[in-house]
KOLGU-4560 file (N, C-alpha, C; in nm, 3 decimals, padded with zeros to 5 digits):
<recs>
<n_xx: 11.991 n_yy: 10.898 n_zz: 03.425 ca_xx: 12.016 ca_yy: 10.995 ca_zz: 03.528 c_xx: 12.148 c_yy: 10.959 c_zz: 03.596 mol: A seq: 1 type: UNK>
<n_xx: 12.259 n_yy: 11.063 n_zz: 03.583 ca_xx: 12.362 ca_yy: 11.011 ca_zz: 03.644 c_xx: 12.363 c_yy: 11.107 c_zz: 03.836 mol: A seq: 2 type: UNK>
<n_xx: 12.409 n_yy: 11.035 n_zz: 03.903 ca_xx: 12.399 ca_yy: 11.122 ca_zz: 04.064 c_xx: 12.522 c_yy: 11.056 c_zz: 04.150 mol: A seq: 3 type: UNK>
<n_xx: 12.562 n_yy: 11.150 n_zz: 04.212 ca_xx: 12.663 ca_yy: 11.109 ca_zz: 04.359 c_xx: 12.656 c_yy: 11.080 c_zz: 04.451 mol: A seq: 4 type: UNK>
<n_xx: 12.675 n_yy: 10.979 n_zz: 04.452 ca_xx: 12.628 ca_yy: 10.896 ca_zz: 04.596 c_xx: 12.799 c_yy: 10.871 c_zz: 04.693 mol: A seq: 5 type: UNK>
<n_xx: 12.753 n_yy: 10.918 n_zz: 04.818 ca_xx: 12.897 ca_yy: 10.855 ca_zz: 04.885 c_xx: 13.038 c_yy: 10.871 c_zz: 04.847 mol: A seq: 6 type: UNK>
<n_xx: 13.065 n_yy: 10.977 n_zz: 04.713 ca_xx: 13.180 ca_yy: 11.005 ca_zz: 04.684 c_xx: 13.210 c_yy: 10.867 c_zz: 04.547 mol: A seq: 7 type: UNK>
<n_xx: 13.084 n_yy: 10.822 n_zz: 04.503 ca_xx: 13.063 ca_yy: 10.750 ca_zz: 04.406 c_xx: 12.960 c_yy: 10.812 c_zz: 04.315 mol: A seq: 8 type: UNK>
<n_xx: 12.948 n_yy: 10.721 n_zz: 04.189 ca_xx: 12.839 ca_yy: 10.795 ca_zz: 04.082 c_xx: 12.761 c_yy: 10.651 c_zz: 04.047 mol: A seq: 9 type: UNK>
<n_xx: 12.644 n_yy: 10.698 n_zz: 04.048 ca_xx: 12.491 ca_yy: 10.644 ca_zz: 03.996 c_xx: 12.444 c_yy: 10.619 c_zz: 03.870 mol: A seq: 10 type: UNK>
<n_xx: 12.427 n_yy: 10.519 n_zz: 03.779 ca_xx: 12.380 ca_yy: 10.594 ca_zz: 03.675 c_xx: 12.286 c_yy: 10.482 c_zz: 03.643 mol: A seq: 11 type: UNK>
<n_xx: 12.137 n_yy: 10.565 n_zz: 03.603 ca_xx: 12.043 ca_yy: 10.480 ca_zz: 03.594 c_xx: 12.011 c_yy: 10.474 c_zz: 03.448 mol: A seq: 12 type: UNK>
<n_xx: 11.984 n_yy: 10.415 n_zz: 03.373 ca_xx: 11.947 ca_yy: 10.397 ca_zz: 03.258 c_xx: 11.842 c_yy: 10.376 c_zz: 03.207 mol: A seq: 13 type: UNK>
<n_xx: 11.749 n_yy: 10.453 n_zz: 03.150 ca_xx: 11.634 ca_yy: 10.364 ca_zz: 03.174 c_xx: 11.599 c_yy: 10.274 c_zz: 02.994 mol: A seq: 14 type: UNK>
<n_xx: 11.560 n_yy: 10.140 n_zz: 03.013 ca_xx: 11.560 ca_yy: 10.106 ca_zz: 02.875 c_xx: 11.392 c_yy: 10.019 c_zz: 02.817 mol: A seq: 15 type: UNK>
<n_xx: 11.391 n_yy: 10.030 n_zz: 02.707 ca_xx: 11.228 ca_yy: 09.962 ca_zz: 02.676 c_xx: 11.280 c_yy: 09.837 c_zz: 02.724 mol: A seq: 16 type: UNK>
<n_xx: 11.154 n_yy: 09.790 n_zz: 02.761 ca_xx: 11.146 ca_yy: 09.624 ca_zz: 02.787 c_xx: 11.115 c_yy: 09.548 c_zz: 02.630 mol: A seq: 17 type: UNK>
<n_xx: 11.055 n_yy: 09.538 n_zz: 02.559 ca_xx: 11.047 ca_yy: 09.491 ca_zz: 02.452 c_xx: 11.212 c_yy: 09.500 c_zz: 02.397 mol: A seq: 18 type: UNK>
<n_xx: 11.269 n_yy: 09.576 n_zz: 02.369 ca_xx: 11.396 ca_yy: 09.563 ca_zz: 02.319 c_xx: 11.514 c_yy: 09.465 c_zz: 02.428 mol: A seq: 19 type: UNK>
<n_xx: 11.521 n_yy: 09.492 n_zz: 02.515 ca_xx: 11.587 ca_yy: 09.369 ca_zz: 02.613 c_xx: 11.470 c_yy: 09.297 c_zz: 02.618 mol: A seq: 20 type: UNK>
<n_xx: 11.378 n_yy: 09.235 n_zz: 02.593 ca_xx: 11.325 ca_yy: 09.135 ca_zz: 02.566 c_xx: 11.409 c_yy: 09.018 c_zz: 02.452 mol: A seq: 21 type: UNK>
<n_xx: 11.362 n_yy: 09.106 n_zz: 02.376 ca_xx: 11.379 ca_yy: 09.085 ca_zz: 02.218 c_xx: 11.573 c_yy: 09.062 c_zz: 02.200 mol: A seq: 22 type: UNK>
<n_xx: 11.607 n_yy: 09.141 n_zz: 02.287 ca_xx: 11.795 ca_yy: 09.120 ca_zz: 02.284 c_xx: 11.813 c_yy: 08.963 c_zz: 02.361 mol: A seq: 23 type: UNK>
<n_xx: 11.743 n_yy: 08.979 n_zz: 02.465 ca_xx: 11.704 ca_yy: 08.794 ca_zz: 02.531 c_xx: 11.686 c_yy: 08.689 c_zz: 02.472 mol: A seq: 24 type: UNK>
<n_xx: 11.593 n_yy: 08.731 n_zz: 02.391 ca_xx: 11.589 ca_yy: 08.604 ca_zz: 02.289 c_xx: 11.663 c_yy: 08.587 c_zz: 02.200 mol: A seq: 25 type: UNK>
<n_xx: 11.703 n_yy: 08.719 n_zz: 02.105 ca_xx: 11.811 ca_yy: 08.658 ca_zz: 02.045 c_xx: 11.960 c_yy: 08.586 c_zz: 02.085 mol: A seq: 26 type: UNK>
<n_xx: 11.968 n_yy: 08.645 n_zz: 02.205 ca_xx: 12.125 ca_yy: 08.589 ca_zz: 02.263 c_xx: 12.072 c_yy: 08.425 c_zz: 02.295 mol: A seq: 27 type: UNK>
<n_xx: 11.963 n_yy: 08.413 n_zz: 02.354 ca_xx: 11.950 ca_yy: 08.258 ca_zz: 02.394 c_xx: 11.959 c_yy: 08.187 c_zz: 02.228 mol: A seq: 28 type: UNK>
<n_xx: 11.840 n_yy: 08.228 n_zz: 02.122 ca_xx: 11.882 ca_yy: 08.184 ca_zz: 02.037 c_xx: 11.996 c_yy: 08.113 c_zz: 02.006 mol: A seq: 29 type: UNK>
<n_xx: 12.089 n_yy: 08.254 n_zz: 01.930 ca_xx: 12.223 ca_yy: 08.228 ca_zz: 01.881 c_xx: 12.327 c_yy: 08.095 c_zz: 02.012 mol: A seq: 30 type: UNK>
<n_xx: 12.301 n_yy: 08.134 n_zz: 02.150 ca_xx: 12.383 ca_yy: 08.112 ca_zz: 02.212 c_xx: 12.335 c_yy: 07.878 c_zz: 02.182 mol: A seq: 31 type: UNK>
<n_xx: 12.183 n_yy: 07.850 n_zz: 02.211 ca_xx: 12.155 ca_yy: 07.708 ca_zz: 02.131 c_xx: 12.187 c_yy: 07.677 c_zz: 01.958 mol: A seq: 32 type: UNK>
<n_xx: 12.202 n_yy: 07.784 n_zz: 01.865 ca_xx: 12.237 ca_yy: 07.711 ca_zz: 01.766 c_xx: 12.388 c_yy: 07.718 c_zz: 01.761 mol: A seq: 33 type: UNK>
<n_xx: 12.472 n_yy: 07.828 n_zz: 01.826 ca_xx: 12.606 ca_yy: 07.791 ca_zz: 01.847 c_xx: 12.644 c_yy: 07.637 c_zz: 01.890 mol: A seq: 34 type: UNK>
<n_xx: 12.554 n_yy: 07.607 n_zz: 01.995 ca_xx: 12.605 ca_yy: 07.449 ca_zz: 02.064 c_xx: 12.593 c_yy: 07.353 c_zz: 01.972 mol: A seq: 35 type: UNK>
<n_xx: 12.449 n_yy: 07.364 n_zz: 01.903 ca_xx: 12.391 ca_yy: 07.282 ca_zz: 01.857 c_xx: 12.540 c_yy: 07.247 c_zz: 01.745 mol: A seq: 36 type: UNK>
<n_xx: 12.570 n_yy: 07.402 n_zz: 01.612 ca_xx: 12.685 ca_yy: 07.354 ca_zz: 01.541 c_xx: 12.810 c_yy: 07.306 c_zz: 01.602 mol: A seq: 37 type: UNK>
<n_xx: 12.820 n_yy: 07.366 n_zz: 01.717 ca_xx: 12.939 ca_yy: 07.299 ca_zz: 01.774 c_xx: 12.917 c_yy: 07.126 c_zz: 01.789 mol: A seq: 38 type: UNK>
<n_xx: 12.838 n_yy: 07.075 n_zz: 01.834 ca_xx: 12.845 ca_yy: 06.959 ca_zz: 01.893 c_xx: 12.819 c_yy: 06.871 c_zz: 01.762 mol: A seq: 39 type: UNK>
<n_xx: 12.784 n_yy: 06.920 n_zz: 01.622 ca_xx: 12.746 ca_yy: 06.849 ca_zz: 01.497 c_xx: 12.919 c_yy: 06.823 c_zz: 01.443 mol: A seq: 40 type: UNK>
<n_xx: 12.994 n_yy: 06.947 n_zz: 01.478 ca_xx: 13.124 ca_yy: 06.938 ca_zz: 01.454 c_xx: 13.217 c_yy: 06.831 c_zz: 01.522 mol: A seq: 41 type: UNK>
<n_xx: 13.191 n_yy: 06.837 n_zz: 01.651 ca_xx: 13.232 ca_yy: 06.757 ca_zz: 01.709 c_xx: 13.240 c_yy: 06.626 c_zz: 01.682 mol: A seq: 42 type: UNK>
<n_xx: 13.088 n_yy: 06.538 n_zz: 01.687 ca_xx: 13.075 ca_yy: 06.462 ca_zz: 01.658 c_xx: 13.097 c_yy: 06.393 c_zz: 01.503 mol: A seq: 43 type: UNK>
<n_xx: 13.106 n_yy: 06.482 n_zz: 01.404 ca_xx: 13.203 ca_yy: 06.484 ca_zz: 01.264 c_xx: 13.326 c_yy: 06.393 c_zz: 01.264 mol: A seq: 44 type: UNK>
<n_xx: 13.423 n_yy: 06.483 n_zz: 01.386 ca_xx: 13.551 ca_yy: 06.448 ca_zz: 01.446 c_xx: 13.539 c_yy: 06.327 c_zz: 01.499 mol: A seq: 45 type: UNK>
<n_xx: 13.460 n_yy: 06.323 n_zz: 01.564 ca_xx: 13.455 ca_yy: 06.193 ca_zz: 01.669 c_xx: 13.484 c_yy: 06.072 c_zz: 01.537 mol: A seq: 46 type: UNK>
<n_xx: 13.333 n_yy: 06.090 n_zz: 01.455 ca_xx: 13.357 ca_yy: 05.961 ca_zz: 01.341 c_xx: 13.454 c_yy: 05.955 c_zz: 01.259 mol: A seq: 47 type: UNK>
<n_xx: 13.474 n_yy: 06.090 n_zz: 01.243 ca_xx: 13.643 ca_yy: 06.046 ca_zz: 01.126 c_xx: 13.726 c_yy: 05.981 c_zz: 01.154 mol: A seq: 48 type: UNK>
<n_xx: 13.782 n_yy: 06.030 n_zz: 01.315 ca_xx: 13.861 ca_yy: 05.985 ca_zz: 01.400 c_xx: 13.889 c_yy: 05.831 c_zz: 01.396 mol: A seq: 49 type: UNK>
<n_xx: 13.733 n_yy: 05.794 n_zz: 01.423 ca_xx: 13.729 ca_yy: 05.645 ca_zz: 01.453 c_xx: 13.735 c_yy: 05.575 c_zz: 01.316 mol: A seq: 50 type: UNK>
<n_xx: 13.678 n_yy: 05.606 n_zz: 01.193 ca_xx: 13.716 ca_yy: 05.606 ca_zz: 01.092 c_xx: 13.843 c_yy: 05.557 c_zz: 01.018 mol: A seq: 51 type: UNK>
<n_xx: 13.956 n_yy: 05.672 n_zz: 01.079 ca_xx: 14.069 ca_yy: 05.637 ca_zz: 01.009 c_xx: 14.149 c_yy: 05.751 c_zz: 01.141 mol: A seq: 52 type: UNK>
<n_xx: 14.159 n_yy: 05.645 n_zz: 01.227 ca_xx: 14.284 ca_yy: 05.715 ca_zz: 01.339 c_xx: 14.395 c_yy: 05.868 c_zz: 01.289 mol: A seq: 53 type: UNK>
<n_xx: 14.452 n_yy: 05.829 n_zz: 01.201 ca_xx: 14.567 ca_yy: 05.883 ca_zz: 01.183 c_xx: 14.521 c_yy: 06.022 c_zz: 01.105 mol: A seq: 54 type: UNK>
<n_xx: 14.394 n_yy: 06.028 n_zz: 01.118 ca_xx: 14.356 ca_yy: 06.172 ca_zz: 01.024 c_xx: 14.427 c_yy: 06.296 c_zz: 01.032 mol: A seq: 55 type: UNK>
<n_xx: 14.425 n_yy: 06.376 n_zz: 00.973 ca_xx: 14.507 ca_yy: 06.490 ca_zz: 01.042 c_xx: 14.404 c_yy: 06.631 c_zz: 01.053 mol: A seq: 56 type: UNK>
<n_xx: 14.457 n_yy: 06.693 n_zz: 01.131 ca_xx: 14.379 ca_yy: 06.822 ca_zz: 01.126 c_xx: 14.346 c_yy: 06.923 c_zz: 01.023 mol: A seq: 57 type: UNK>
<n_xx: 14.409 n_yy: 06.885 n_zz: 00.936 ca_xx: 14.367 ca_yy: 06.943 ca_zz: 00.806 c_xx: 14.301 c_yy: 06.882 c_zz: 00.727 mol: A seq: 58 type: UNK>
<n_xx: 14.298 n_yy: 06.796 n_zz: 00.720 ca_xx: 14.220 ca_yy: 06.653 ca_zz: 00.639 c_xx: 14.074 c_yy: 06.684 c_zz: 00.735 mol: A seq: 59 type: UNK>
<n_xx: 14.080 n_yy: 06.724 n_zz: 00.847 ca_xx: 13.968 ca_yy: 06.780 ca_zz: 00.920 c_xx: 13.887 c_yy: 06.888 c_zz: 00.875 mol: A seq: 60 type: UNK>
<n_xx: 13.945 n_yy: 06.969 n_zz: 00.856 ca_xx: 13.896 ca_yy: 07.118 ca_zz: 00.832 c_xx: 13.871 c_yy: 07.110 c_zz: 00.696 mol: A seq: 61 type: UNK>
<n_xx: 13.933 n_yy: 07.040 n_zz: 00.578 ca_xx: 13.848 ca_yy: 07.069 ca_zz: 00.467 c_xx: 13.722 c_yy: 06.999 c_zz: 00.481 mol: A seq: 62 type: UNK>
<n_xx: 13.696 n_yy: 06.822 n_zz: 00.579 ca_xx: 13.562 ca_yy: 06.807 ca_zz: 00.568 c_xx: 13.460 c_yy: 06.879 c_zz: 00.627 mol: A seq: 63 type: UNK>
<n_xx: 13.497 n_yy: 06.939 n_zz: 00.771 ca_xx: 13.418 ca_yy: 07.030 ca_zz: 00.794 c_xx: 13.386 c_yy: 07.178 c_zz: 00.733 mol: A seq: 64 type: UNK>
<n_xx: 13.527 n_yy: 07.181 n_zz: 00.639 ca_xx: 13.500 ca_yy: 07.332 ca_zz: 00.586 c_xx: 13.515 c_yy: 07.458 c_zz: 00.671 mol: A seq: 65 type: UNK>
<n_xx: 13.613 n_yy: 07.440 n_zz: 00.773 ca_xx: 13.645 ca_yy: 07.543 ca_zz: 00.874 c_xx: 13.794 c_yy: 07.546 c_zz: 00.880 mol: A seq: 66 type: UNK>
<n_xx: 13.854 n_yy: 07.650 n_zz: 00.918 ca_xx: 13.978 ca_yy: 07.712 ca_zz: 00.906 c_xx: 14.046 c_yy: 07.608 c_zz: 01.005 mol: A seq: 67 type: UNK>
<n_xx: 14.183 n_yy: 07.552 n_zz: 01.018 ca_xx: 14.268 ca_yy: 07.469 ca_zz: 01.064 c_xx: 14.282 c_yy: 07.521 c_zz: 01.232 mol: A seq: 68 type: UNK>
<n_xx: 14.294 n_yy: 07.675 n_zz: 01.253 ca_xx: 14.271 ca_yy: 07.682 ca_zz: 01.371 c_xx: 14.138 c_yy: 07.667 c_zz: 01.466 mol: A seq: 69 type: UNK>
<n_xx: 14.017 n_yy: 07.664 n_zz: 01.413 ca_xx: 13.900 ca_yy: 07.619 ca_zz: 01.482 c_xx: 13.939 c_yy: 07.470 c_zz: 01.470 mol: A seq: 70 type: UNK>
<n_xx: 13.956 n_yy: 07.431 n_zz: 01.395 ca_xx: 13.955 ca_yy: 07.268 ca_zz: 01.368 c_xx: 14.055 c_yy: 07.224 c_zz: 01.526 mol: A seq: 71 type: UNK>
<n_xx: 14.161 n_yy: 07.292 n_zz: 01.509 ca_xx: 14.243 ca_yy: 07.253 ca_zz: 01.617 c_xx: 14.184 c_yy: 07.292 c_zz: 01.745 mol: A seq: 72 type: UNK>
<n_xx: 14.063 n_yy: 07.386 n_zz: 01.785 ca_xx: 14.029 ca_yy: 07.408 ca_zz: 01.897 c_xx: 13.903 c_yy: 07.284 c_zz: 01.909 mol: A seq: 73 type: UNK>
<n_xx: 13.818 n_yy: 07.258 n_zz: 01.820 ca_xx: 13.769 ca_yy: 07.150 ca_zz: 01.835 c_xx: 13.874 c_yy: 07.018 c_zz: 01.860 mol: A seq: 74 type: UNK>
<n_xx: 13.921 n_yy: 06.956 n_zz: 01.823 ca_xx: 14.010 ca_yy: 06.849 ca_zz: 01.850 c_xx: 14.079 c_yy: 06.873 c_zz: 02.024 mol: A seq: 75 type: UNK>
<n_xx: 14.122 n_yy: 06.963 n_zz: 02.075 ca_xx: 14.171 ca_yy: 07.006 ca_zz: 02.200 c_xx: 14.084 c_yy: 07.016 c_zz: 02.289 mol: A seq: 76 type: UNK>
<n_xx: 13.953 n_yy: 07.018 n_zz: 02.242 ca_xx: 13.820 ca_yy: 06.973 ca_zz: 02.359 c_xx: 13.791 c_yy: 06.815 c_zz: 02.336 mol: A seq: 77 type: UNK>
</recs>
């Protein structure tokens, strides 16, 4: 329902609860196994690192198997 309020507009939406339920959980989902791979990556880095100092960021990304610019945004955190 859209309406004018005050020289402004209203608009109510109305939506199932089961579906924003269900959109809830998936975002929490995705949003813990995002961390989860992030922080497996990380810690990848961490040991190579310590490993063999002088690694390079590409020598990175083929062990993780991710493109040189993620690689470089991991390393910059």
């Amino acid at each position: 329902m859209i309406s004018e309020i005050a020289g402004g507009v209203n608009v109510i939406i109305n939506a199932n609860r089961d579906t924003i339920k269900d959109t809830l959980k998936d975002t929490i989902k995705d949003r813990i196994k995002d961390t989860l791979i992030n922080g497996e990556k990380e810690a990848i880095i961490m040991q190579k690192i310590r490993e063999k100092p002088a690694v390079t960021a590409e020598e990175l990304s083929k062990i993780l198997n991710i493109n040189i610019r993620n690689t470089r945004k991991y390393l910059s955190q």
